[in-house]
KEVO-644845 format. One line per field, with one value per residue (C-alpha): residue number from 1; x, y, z; residue in one letter. Coordinates in pm, whole numbers, plus 32768, in hexadecimal, padded with zeros to 4 digits. Each point is the difference from the previous one (the first is absolute). Example, Ala and Ser with C-alpha at 12.3 -4.5 7.8 and 13.67 -1.06 7.14 Angstrom:
2
resi: 1,2 $
c1: 84CE,8089 $
c2: 7E3E,8158 $
c3: 830C,7FBE $
resn: a,s $
REM end
This chain:
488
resi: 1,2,3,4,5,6,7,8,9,10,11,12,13,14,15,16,17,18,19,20,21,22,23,24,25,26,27,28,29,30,31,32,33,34,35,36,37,38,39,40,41,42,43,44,45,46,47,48,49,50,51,52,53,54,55,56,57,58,59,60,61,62,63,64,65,66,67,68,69,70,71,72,73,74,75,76,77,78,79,80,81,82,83,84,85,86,87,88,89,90,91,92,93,94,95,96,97,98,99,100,101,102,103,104,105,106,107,108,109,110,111,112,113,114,115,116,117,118,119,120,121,122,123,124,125,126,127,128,129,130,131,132,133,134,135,136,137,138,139,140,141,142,143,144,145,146,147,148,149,150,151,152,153,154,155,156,157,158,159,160,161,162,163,164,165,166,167,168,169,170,171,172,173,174,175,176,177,178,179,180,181,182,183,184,185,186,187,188,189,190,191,192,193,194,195,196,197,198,199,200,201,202,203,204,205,206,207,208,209,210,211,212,213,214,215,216,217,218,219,220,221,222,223,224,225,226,227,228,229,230,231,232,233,234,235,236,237,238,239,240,241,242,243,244,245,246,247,248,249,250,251,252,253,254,255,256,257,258,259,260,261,262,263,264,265,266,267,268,269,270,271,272,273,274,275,276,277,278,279,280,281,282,283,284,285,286,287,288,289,290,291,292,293,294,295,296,297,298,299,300,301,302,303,304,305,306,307,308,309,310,311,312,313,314,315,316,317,318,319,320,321,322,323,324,325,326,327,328,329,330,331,332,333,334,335,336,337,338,339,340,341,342,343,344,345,346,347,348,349,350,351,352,353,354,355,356,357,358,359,360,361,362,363,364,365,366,367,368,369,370,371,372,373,374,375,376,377,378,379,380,381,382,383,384,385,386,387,388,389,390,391,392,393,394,395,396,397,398,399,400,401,402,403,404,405,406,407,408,409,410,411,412,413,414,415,416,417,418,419,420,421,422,423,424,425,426,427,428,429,430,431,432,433,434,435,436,437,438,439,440,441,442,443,444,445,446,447,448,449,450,451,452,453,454,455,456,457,458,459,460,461,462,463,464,465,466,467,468,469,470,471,472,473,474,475,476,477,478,479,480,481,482,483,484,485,486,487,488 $
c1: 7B7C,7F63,7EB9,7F3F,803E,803A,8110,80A0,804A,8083,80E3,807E,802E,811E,80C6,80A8,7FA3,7EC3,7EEB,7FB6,7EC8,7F94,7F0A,7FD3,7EDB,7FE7,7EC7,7FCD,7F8C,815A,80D0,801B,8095,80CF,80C2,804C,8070,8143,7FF2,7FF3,7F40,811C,7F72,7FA6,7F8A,8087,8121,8090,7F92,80D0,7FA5,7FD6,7F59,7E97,7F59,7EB4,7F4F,7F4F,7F3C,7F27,7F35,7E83,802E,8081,7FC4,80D7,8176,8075,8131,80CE,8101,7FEC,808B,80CD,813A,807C,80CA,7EAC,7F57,8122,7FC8,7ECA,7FD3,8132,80CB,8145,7F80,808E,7F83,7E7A,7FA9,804C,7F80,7E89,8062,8013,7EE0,7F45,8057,7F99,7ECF,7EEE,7E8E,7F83,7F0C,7EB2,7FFD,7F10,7FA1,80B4,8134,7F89,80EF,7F9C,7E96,8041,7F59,7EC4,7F88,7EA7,7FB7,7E9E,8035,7FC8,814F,80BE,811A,8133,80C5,7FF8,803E,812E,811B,802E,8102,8039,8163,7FEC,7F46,7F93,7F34,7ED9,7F98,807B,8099,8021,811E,8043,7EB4,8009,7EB1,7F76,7EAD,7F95,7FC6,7E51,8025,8131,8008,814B,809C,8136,80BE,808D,806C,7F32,7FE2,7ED6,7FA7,7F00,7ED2,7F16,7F88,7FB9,809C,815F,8059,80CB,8108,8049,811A,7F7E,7FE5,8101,7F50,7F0F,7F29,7F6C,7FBE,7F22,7F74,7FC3,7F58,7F23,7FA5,7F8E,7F20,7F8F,807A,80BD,817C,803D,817E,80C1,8130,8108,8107,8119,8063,8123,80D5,801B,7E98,8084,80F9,7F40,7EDE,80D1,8024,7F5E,7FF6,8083,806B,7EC0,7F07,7E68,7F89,8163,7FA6,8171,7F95,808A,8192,7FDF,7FC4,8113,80E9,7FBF,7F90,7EA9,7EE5,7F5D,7ECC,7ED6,7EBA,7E9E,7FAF,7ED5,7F43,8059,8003,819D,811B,811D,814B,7FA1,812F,7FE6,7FF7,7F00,7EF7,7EFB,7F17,7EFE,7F7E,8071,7EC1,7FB8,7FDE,803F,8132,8098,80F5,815D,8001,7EB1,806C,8133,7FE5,818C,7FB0,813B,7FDC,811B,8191,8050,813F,8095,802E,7ED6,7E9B,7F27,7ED2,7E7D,7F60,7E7A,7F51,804C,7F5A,7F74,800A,7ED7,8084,7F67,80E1,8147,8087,8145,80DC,8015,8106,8012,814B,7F7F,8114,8063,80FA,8074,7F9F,8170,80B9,80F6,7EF2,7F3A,8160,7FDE,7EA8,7FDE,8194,805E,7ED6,804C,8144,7FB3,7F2D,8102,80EE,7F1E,7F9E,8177,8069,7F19,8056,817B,805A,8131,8044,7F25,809D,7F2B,7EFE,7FE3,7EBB,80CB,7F72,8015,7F10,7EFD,8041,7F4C,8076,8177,80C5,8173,8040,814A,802A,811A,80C6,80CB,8016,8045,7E72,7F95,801F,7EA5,7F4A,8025,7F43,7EDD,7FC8,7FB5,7EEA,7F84,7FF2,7F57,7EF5,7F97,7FF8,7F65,8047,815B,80B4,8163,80E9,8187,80DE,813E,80D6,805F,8112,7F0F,7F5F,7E93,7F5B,8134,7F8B,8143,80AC,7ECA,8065,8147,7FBA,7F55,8127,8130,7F30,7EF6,7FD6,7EA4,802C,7FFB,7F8B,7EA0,7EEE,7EC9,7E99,7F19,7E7A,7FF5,7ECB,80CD,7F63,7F32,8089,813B,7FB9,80DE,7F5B,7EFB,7FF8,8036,815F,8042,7F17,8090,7F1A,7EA1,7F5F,802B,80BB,80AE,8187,8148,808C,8187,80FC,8182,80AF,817D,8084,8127,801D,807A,8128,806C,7FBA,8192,8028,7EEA,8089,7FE0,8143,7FF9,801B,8083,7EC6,8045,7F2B,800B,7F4B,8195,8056,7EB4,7F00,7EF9,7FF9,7EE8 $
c2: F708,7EB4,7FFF,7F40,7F02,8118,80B8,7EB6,7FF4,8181,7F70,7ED0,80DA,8080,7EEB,7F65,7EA9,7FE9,804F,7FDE,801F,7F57,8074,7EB7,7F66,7ED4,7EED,7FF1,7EB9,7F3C,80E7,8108,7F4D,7F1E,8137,8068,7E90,8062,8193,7FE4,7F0E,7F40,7F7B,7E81,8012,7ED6,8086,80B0,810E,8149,8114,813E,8120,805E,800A,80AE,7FA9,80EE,7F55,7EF1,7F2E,8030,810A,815E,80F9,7F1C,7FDD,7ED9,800B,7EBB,7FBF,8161,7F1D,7F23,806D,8015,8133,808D,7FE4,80B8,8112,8028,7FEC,80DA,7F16,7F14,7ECF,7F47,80D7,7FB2,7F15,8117,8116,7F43,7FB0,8183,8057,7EFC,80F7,8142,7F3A,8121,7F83,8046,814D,8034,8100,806C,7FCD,8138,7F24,7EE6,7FE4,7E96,8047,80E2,7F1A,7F05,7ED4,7F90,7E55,80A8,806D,7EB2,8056,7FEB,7ED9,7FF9,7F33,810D,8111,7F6A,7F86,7F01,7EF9,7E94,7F64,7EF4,7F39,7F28,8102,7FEB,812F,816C,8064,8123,7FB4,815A,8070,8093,7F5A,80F0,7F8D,802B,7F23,7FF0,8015,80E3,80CE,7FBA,802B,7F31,7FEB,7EC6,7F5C,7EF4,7F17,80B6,7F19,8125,7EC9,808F,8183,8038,7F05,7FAD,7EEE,8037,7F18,7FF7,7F23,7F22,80A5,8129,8120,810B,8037,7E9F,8040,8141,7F02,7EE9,8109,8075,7EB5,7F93,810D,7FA0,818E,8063,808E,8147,8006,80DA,7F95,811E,7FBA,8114,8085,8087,7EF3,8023,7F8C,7ED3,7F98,804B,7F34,7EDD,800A,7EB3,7FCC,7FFE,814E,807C,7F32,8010,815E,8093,80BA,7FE7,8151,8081,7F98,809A,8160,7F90,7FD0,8166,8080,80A5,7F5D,7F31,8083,7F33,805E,7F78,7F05,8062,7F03,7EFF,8077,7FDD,80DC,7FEA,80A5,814F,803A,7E9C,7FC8,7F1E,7F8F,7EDD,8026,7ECF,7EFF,7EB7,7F2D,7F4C,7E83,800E,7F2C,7FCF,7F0E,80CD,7F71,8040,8095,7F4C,7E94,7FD1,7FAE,80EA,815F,80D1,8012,8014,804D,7ED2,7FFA,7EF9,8043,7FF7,7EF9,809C,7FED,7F56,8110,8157,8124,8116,815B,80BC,812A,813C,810B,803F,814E,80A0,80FC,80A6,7F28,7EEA,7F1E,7EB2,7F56,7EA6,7F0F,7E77,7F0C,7FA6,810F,80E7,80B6,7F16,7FD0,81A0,8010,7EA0,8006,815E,8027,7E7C,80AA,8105,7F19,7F0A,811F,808C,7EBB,7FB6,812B,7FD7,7EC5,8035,8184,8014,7E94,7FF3,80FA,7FEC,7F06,7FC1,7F29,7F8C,7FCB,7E93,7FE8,811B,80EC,7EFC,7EAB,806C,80AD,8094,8063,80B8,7FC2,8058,7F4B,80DE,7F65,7E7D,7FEC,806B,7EA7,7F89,8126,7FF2,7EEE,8071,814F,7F46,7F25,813D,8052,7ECF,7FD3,813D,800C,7E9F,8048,7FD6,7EDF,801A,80CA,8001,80DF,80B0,809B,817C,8018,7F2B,80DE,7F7E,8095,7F60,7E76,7FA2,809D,7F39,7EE5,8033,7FCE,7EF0,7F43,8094,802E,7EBC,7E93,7F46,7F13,8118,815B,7F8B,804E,7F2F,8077,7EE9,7FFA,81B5,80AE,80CA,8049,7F6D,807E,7F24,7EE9,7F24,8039,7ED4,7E6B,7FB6,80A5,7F61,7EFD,80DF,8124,7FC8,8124,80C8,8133,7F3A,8043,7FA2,814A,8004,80C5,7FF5,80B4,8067,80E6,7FA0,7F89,80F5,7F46,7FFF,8146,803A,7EF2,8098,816A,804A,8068,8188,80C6,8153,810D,80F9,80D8,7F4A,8141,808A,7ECE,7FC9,812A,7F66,7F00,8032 $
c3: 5831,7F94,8077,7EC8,7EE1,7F23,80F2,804A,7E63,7FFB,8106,7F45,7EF6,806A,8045,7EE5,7FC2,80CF,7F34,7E6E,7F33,7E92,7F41,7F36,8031,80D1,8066,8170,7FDF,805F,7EE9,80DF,8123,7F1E,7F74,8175,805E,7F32,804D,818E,80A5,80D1,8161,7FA2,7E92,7F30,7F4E,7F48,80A6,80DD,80D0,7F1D,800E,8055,7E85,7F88,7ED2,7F3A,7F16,806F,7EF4,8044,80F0,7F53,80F3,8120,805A,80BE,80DE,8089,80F0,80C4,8154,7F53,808B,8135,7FA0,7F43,814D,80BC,7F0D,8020,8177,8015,80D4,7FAF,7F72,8146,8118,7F61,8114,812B,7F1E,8001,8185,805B,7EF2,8107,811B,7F89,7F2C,7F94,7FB1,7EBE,7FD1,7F41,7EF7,7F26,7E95,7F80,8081,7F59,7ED3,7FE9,7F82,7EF0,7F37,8078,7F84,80AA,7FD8,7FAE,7EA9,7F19,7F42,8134,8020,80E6,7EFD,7F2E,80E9,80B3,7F12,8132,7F2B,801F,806C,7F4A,7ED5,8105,80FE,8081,7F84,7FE2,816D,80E3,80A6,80AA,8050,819D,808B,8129,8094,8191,80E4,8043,8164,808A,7ED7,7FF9,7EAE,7F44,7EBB,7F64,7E87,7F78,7ECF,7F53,7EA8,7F2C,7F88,7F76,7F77,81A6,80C0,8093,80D1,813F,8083,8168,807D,8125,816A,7FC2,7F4F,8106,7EAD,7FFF,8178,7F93,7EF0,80E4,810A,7EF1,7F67,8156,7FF0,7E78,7FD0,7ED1,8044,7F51,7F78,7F52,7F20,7FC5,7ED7,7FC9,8149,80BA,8010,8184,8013,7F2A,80F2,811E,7F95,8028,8193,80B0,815B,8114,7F99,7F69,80C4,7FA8,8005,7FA4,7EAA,7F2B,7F67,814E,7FC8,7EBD,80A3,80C2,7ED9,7F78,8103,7FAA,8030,7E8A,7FA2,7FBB,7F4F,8009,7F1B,7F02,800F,8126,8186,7FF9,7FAB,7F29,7FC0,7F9B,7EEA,7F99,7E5C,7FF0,8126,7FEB,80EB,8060,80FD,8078,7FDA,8133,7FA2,7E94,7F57,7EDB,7F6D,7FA9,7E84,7FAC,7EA7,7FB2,8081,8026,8175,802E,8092,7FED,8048,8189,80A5,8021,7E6A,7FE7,7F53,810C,7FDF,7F98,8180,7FAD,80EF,803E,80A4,7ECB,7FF4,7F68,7F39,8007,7F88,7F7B,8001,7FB2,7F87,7EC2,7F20,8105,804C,8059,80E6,8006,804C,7F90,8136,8045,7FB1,8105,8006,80F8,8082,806E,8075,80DB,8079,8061,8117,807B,8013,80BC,811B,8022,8063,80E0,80D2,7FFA,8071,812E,807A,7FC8,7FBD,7F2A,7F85,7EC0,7EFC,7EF7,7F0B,7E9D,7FA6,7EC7,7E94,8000,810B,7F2D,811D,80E8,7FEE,8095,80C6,8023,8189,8054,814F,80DD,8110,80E3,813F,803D,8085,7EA4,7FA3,7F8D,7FF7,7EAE,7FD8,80E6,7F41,7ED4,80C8,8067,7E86,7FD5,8112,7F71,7E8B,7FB7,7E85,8031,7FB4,8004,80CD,7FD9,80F4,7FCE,80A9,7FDB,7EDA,7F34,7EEF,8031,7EC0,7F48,7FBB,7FB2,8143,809E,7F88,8037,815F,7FEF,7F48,80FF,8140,800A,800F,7FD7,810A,810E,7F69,7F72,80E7,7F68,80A8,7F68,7FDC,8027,7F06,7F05,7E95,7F4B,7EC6,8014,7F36,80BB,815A,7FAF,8082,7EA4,8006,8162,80C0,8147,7F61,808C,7F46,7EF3,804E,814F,7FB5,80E4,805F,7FE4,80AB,7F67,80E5,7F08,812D,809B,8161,80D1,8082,7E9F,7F9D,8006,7ED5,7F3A,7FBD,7E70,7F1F,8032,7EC7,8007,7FD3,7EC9,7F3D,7EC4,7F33,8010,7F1E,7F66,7FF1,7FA8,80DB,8112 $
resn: x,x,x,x,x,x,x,x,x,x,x,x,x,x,x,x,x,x,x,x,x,x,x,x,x,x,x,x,x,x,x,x,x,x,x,x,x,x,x,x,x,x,x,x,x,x,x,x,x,x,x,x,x,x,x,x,x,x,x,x,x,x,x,x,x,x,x,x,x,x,x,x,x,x,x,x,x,x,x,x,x,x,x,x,x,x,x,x,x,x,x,x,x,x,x,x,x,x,x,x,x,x,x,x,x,x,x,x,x,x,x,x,x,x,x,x,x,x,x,x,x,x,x,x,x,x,x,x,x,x,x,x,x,x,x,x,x,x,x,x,x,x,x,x,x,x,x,x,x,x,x,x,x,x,x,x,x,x,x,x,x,x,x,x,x,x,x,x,x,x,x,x,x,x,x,x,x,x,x,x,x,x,x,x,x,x,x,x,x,x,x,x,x,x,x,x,x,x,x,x,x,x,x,x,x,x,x,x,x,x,x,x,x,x,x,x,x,x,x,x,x,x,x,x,x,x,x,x,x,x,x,x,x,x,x,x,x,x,x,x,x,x,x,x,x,x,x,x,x,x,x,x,x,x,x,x,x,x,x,x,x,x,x,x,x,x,x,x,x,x,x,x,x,x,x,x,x,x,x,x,x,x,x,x,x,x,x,x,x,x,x,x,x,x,x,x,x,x,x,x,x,x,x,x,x,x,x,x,x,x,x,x,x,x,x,x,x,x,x,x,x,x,x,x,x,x,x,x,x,x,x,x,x,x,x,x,x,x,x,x,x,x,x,x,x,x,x,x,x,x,x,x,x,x,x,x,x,x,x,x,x,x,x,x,x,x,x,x,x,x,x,x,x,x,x,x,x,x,x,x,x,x,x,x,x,x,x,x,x,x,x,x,x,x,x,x,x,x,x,x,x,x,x,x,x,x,x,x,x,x,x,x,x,x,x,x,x,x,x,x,x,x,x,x,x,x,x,x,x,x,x,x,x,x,x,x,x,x,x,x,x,x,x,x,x,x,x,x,x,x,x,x,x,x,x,x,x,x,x,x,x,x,x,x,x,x,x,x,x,x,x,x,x,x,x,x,x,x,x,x,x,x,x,x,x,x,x,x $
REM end
């Protein structure tokens, strides 16, 4: 039963191929996540790079009582595993955990495993560089990163509590910055409601955790709109409820089996430039495959205790890795399904929020035509995709023999069963990302802001007329382990 960092490695453990450890030492700073680049990365890292398995290191330079582990998501299989479903059937798995969704519980400090071990900002020796082995990606980085860390603060007036994954830069002995992308995370509503009110936000930041809180985390709306706390779909995924604890010192709680916690306040109406320390006016790798640029003002987090458990694993992943792939594609997944489903029960078999895209930029629908009507409601399920994920950017469609986590059988389809002049379905001048450094009026003069894309449709499914003419060669199905058997 994975129900913690350190069960989700007992699990990977026993499957061959999935999980390794070295006990050479490495340098966080960019070492670390250059080794992993060739290990397991994947997802859009320059290459050469693959998908491997989940790796832990055991020595970390300047840090010898910490272990750092990489690339626990990176895998689509990985995640199967450890959510206990066929990599495939992900998106409806998170779809029913939605259904029978349990909120999370309060327990008390005897359950606390996470604060075996606290650090208060008060002593004068305390500093959160040294505490957290948080690494950089590259040479390049702003700064050290936590790039896994689950941020849980309330919202000031409803009480209402929520979960999500941010850019956290560690600047100084007790201060972080916090990046929020523009007008899509609840948290910077609970900051902006706070700020208004020139009140500090208390915040906890959770690194290590089941990854079902990982994946859950990653929920956006409309399927998790504000005051839906994410912690509740990962009850829903095992079942039980997660169990938070109260923070130590901050009014907040965090996740109570957690290996590390930071606990501290978002200071209303304090900023600070991204690159303080480094001056590369670069911040960090992002999922498109592109270093992201230093943002000149962000909102600061005042430290005030880390705690953790004894022997910590600090988790962490590389910016565009299949890891992101994992967390941001499989619940998109899941909603696009869902709405689908809604609006037109039976036609949309499944998603794939494919790496190319970072798990956000793209989508794979398999959609299927069975009666002559069918015709073009293809094409309207994926503008229900898009008029509700804004971060998408391109959708193709396939029909249902068309392997859709299988590029090549993608494209395959869009060789044998499309033609530009009448399957592209351009929506110019729609908000999409603003991470996509070809949504700006200096790529196109059409673009009249930064992070302004043209949406595109390319419909490969065959027209249902011709459905006749389209019928693949048909193999004969064996059991190839009688010939070969080791072949799985």
């Amino acid at each position: 039963m994975v129900d913690d960092l350190r069960s989700a490695i007992e699990c990977l453990k026993q499957y061959e191929g999935e999980y390794i450890e070295t006990d050479v030492a490495v340098d966080p700073h960019a070492q670390l996540a250059g080794v992993y680049r060739h290990i397991g990365a994947g997802g859009t890292v320059k290459r050469p790079t693959k998908e491997g398995p989940a790796m832990m290191f055991n020595r970390i330079n300047g840090h010898p009582d910490a272990k750092v582990l990489i690339g626990l998501l990176s895998s689509r299989k990985r995640v199967g595993v450890l959510l206990d479903e066929k990599p495939e059937r992900l998106g409806f798995l998170l779809n029913d955990a939605i259904k029978r969704k349990q909120p999370p519980v309060k327990v008390g400090k005897e359950k606390a495993k996470c604060q075996e071990v606290v650090h208060l900002a008060s002593n004068p020796d305390f500093d959160i560089r040294k505490l957290v082995p948080a690494p950089t990606n590259t040479q390049e980085d702003a700064g050290p990163y936590i790039t896994l860390g689950m941020c849980y603060a309330t919202n000031p007036i409803t009480k209402e509590s929520d979960i999500t994954i941010h850019r956290l830069c560690l600047q100084s002995k007790d201060e972080i910055t916090m990046f929020f992308t523009p007008g899509v995370r609840h948290l910077d509503v609970f900051r902006e409601i706070a700020e208004k009110e020139n009140r500090a936000l208390p915040i906890s930041i959770s690194i290590g955790v089941d990854p079902a809180i990982e994946i859950a985390a990653c929920f956006e709306p409309p399927t998790t709109p504000l005051g839906f706390n994410e912690l509740e779909i990962a009850g829903g995924i095992r079942n039980k409820p997660v169990e938070l604890a109260k923070c130590v010192s901050v009014d907040e709680y965090a996740i109570a089996n957690a290996e590390y916690v930071i606990e501290g306040e978002l200071l209303p109406n304090v900023r600070m430039r991204e690159d303080l320390n480094s001056n590369t006016g670069k911040a960090m790798p992002e999922f498109p495959g592109y270093t992201g640029p230093a943002n000149p003002a962000l909102p600061v987090i005042k430290v005030k205790a880390v705690t953790h458990r004894k022997n910590p694993i600090m988790q962490t992943c590389i910016g565009p890795s299949e890891e992101h792939v994992s967390m941001a594609g499989i619940p998109t997944e899941a909603s696009i399904l869902s709405m689908v489903e809604e609006a037109m029960p039976g036609k949309l078999l499944n998603v794939y929020c494919a790496t190319p895209g970072g798990g956000k930029f793209v989508a794979i629908l398999q959609f299927k035509k069975s009666i002559p009507s069918d015709e073009g409601r293809q094409r309207q399920a994926a503008l229900l995709a898009f008029s509700a994920f804004s971060e998408l950017k391109h959708i193709y469609i396939v029909d249902e023999d068309v392997d859709i986590f299988d590029m090549n059988d993608v494209m395959w389809a869009m060789t044998t069963r499309f033609q530009g002049d009448i399957d592209i379905i351009t929506i110019p001048g729609v908000r999409c990302h603003p991470l996509d450094p070809s949504n700006d009026s200096a790529y196109s003069p059409s673009i009249k802001d930064h992070g302004i894309a043209c949406k595109t449709i390319f419909d490969c499914t065959v027209p249902f007329h011709l459905k006749d003419r389209f019928i693949r060669a048909k193999f004969m199905d064996v059991d190839a382990t009688k010939w070969v058997p080791d072949e799985k």
